[in-house]
C-alpha positions in Angstrom: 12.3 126.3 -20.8 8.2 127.0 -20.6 6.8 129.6 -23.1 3.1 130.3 -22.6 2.7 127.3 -20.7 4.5 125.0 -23.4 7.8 123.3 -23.1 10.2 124.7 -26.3 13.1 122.7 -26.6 16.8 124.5 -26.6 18.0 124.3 -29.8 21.3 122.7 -30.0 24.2 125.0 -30.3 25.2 125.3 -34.4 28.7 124.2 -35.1 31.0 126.4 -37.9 32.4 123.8 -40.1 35.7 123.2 -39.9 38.2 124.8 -42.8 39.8 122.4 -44.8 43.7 122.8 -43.8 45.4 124.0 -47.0 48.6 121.8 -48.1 51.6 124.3 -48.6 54.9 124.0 -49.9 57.7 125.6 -47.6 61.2 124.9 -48.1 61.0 122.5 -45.0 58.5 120.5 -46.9 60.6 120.8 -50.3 63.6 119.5 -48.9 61.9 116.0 -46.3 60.5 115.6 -50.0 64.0 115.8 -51.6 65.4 113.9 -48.7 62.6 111.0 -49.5 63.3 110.8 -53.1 67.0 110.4 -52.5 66.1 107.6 -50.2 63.6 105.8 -52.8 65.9 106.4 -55.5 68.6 105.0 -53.6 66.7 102.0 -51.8 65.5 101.2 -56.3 68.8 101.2 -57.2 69.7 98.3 -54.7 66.7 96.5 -55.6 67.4 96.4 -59.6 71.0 97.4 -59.8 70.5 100.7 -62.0 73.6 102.3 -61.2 72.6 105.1 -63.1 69.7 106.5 -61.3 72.3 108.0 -59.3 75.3 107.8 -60.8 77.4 111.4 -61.6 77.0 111.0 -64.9 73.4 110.6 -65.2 73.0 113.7 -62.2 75.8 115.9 -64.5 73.5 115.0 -67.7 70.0 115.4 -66.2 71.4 119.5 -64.5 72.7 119.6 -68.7 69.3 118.6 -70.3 67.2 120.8 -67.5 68.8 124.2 -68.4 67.2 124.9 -71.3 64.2 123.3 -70.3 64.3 125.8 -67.1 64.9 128.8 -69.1 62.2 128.3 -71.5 60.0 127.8 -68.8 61.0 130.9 -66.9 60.6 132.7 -70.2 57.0 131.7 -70.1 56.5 132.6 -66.6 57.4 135.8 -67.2 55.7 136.3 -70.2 52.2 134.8 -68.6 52.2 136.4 -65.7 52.5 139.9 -67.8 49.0 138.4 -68.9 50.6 136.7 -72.4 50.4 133.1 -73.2 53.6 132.5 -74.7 53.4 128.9 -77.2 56.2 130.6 -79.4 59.0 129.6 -76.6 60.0 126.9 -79.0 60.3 129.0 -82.0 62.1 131.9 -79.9 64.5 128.8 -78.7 65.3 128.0 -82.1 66.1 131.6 -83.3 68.7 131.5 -80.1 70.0 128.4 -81.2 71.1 130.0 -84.4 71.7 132.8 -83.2 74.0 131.6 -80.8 75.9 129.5 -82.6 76.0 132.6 -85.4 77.7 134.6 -82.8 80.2 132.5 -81.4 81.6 131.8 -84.9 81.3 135.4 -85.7 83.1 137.0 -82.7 85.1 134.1 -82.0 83.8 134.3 -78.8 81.3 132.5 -76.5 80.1 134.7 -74.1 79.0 136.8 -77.6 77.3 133.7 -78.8 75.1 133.8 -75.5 74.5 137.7 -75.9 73.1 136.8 -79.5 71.3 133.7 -78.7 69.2 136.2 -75.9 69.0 138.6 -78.3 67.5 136.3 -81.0 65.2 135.3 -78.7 64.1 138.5 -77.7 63.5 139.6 -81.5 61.5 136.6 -81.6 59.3 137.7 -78.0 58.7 141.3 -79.5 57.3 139.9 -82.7 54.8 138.0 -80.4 54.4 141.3 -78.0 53.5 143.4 -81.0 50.8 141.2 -82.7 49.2 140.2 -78.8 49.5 143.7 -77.7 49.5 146.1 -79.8 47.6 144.3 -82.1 45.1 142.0 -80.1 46.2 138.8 -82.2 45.1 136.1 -80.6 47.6 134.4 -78.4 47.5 131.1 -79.3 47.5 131.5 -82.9 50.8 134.4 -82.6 53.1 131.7 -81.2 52.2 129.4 -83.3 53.1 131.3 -86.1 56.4 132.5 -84.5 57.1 128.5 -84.1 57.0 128.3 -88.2 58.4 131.5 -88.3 61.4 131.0 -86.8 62.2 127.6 -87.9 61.8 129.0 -91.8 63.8 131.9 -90.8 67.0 129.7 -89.9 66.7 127.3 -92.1 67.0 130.0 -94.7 70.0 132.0 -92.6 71.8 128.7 -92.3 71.7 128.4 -96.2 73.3 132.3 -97.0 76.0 131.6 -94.1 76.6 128.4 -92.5 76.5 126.3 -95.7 79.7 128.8 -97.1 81.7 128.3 -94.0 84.3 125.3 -93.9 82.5 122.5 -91.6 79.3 124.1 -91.9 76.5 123.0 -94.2 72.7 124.1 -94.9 71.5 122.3 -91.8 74.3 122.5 -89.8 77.2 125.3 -88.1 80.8 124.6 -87.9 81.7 123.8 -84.7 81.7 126.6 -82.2 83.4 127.9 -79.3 82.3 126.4 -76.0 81.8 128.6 -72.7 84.2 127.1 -69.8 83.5 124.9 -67.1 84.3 124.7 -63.8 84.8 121.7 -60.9 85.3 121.4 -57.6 88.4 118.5 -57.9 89.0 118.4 -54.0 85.4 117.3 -53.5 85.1 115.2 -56.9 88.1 113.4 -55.6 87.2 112.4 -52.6 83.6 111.1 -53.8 84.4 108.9 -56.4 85.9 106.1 -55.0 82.9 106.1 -52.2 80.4 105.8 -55.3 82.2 103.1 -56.6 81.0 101.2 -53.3 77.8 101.5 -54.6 76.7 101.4 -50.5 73.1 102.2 -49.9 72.6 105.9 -49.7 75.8 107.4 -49.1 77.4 106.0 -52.6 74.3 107.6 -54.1 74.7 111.1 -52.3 78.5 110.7 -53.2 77.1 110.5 -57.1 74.6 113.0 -56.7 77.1 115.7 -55.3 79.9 115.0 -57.6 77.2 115.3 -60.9 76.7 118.5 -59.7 80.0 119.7 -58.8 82.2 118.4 -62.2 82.4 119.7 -64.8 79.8 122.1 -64.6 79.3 125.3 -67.9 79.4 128.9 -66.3 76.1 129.2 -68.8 74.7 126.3 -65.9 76.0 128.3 -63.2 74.3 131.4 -65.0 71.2 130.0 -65.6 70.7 128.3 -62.3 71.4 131.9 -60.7 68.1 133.3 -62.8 65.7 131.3 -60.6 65.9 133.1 -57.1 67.3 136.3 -59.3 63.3 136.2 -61.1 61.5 135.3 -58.1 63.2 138.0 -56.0 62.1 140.9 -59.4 58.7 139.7 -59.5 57.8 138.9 -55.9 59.6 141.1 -54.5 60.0 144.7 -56.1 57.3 147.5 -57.0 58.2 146.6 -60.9 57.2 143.1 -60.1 54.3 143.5 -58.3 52.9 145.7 -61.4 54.1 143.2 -63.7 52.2 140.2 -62.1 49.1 143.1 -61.7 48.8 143.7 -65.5 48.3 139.6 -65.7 45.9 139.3 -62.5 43.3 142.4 -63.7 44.9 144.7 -65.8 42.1 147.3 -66.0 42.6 147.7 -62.1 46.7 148.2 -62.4 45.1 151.0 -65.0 43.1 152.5 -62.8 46.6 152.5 -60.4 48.4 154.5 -63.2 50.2 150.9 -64.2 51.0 151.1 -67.8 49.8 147.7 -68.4 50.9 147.8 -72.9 54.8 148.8 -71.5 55.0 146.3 -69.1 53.1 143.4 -71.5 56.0 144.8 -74.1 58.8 144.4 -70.8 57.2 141.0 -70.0 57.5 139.0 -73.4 60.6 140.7 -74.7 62.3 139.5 -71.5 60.5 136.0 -72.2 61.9 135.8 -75.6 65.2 136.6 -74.6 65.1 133.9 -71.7 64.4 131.1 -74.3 66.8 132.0 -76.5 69.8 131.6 -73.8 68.2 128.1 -73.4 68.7 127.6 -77.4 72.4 129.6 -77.0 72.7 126.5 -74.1 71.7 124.1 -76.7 74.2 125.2 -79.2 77.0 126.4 -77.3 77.0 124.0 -74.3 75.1 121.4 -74.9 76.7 120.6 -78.2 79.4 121.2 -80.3 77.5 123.6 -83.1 74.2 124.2 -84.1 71.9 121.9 -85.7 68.8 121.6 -87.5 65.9 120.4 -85.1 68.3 121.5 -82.3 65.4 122.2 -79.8 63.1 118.8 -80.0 60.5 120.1 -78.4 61.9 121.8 -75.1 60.3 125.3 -75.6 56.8 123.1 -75.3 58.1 120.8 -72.3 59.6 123.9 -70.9 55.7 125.3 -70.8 54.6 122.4 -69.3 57.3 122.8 -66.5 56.1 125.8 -65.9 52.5 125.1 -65.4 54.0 121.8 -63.2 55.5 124.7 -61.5 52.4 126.0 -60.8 53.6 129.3 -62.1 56.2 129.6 -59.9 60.2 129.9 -60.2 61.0 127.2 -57.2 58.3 124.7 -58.9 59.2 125.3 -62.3 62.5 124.4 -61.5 61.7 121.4 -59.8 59.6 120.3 -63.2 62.7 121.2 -65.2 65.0 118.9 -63.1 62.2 116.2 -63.2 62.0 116.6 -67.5 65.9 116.7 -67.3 66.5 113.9 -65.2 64.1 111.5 -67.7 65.8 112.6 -70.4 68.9 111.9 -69.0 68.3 108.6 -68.4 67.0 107.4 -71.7 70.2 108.2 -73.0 72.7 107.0 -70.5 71.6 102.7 -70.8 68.0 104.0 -71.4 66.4 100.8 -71.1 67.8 99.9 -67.8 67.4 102.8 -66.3 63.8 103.7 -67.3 62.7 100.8 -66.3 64.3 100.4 -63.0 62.3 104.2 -62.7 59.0 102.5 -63.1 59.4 101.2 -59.9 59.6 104.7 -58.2 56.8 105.6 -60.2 55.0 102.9 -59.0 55.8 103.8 -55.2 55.3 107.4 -55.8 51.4 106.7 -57.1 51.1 104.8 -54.1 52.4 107.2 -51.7 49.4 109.7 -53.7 46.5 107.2 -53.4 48.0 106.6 -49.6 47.7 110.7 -49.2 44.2 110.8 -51.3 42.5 108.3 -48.6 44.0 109.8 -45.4 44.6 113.2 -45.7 41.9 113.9 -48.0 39.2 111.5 -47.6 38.8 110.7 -51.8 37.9 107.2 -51.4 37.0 107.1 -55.3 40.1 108.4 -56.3 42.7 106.9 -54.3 40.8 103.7 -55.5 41.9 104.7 -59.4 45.2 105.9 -58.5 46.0 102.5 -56.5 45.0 100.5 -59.5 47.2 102.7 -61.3 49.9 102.3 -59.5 49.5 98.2 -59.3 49.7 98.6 -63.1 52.9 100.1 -63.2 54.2 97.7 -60.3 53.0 94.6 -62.6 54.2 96.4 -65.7 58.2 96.8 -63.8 57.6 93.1 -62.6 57.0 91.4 -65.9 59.6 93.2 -68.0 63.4 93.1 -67.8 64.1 96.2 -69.8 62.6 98.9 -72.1 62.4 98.7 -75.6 64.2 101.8 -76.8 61.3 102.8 -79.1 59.5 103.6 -75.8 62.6 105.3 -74.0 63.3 108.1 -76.4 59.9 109.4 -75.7 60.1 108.8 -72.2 60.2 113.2 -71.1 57.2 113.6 -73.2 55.2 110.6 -71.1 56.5 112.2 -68.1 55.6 115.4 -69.0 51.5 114.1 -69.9 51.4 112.0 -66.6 53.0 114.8 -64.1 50.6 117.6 -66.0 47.8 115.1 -65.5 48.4 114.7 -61.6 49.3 118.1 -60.8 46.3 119.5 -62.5 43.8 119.9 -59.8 46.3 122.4 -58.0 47.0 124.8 -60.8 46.1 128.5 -60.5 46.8 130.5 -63.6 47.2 134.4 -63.3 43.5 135.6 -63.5 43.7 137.4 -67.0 46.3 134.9 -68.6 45.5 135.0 -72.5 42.4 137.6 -72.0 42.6 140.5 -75.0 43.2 144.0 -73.2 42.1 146.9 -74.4 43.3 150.6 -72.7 40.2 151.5 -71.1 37.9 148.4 -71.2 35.5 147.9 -68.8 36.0 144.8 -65.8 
């Protein structure tokens, strides 16, 4: 092309760059992933002989252990995506513990220990609601003082009533009445003599299925039943969708005629009450009577499940079962067991550094997460077992390394822990 007498070169044609495809998890994906961890779990328990990586047993105690780690983290789902960062979970789990166990005993009845436990936790959730909200306490610094608070506050209850009851003592209840359980015999039945073949996959699905079919509390049954009842409230409802508002930008759900103070209120009192049916679980179910230091920490791995979970009921589940699981394991031949698992761990980092080079091109990082992962294979390969020092701490080192992978995809609500004020500007 000639302009003027001068031959101007075409410019070549400018390309849009190409959109990055954006992983998603469907329930497709969620279940080829389940499928390939039943294989890997199955295919390490050949290798070393760890029965109990997929034994009944270990499956019924993992679904056990997860429960209240679920409904703490639920409880702080609902409470953070109301806007309110909810560290107190462990001290409103220990206020249902007591609670709980206070209630059984006192009505002789089970089902009013888990009323009590909820409602113990939800005393404990509007304590936190009325210094964050009405108040504008800083969040962090309420639930930690609900976390002394209510460990002081039943240490002292247990003193005026459980230490005067026969069986019970300052620390400790009598025992208490258990909720029921149910099991599916005609199924159990027929799977336990094809685990007991220990055959490569199908004696490990056999032990899978009957773990979660025996002997399973109607408080399990409950619980399980809160996940898809949560997600269907908050993602699907009007009341949810101004619920998860007041936590995205609360001054626009004001402008929208939201009351953003009664549904902050709605949000943690129902986030209270969640973590104290996990410490009901932990009194009632889980043991035989309450105890002092009942909780170990669950209300703070039940937070981390929850940001695992990416703030989400179907991935917050998922990181309860994972907590669960470990925990089940270190006490079921812990030693064994948790260190046949560092071979899964090892494959798993792997499969990540594998994914980091070819799907996403991160040459320096799937670099670090291979070493990694050699590390843990030489670690599994010059060991024979555990020591069980390392083994009782074994949820809290999975809960540090999955928090530490899943990190880059995390996506809090937008005004999470932000003070609100009725008429502030954006």
């Amino acid at each position: 092309m000639s302009e003027g007498g001068l031959a101007v070169a075409e410019a070549p044609p400018v390309e849009e760059p190409k959109k990055a495809r954006k992983f998603k998890f469907t329930w497709q994906v969620m279940l080829y992933a389940l499928g390939g961890l039943i294989l890997l779990l199955s295919f390490t328990r050949v290798v070393t002989g760890a029965v109990d990586l997929t034994s009944a047993g270990a499956i019924n105690a993992a679904v056990a252990l997860a429960v209240p780690i679920g409904l703490a983290g639920l409880g702080g789902l609902w409470s953070e995506r109301a806007g309110v960062v909810n560290i107190g979970l462990e001290g409103m789990m220990i206020l249902g513990t007591w609670a709980g166990a206070w209630g059984a005993i006192h009505f002789g009845n089970p089902w009013a220990g888990v009323l009590a436990g909820a409602i113990g936790g939800a005393l404990g959730g509007l304590l936190h609601a009325l210094a964050t909200v009405t108040f504008g306490v800083d969040h962090i610094i309420s639930g930690v003082a609900i976390n002394i608070l209510g460990l002081g506050v039943t240490q002292y209850l247990s003193k005026v009533t459980f230490a005067t009851m026969p069986g019970g003592g300052d620390a400790q209840s009598p025992p208490v009445p258990k909720p029921g359980v149910v099991s599916l015999p005609w199924i159990g039945d027929q799977l336990k003599g094809l685990e007991a073949k220990q055959w490569f996959l199908l004696s490990d699905l056999s032990g899978i299925l009957r773990g979660l079919t025996t002997n399973v509390s109607l408080l399990t049954i409950l619980a399980i039943l809160l996940i898809p009842l949560t997600y269907y409230v908050l993602w699907r409802t009007a009341f949810g969708l101004r619920l998860r508002s007041c936590g995205e930008s609360p001054t626009a759900a004001e402008s929208l005629g939201v009351n953003v103070y009664s549904y902050k209120y709605v949000a943690v009192v129902i986030s209270g009450a969640l973590a104290g049916l996990g410490g009901a679980f932990l009194s009632l179910v889980a043991a035989s009577a309450y105890r002092e230091g009942q909780t170990g920490g669950r209300g703070f791995i039940g937070l981390a499940a929850m940001i695992f979970g990416n703030w989400r009921p179907g991935g917050l589940a998922g990181g309860a079962v994972l907590f669960g699981y470990t925990d089940g394991l270190q006490l079921r031949r812990g030693g064994e067991s948790v260190h046949a698992l560092l071979l899964v761990v090892a494959i798993l980092i792997a499969a990540m550094a594998v994914y980091q080079l070819v799907g996403q091109n991160r040459t320096r990082a799937a670099l670090i997460t291979g070493i990694a992962a050699i590390a843990v294979f030489v670690l599994f390969s010059l060991t024979d077992t555990i020591p069980s020092e390392f083994t009782s701490v074994t949820p809290h080192i999975t809960t540090l390394l999955v928090l530490s992978l899943a990190a880059q995809r995390l996506r809090m609500p937008a005004a999470d822990g932000v003070p609100y004020r009725r008429g502030q500007a954006k």
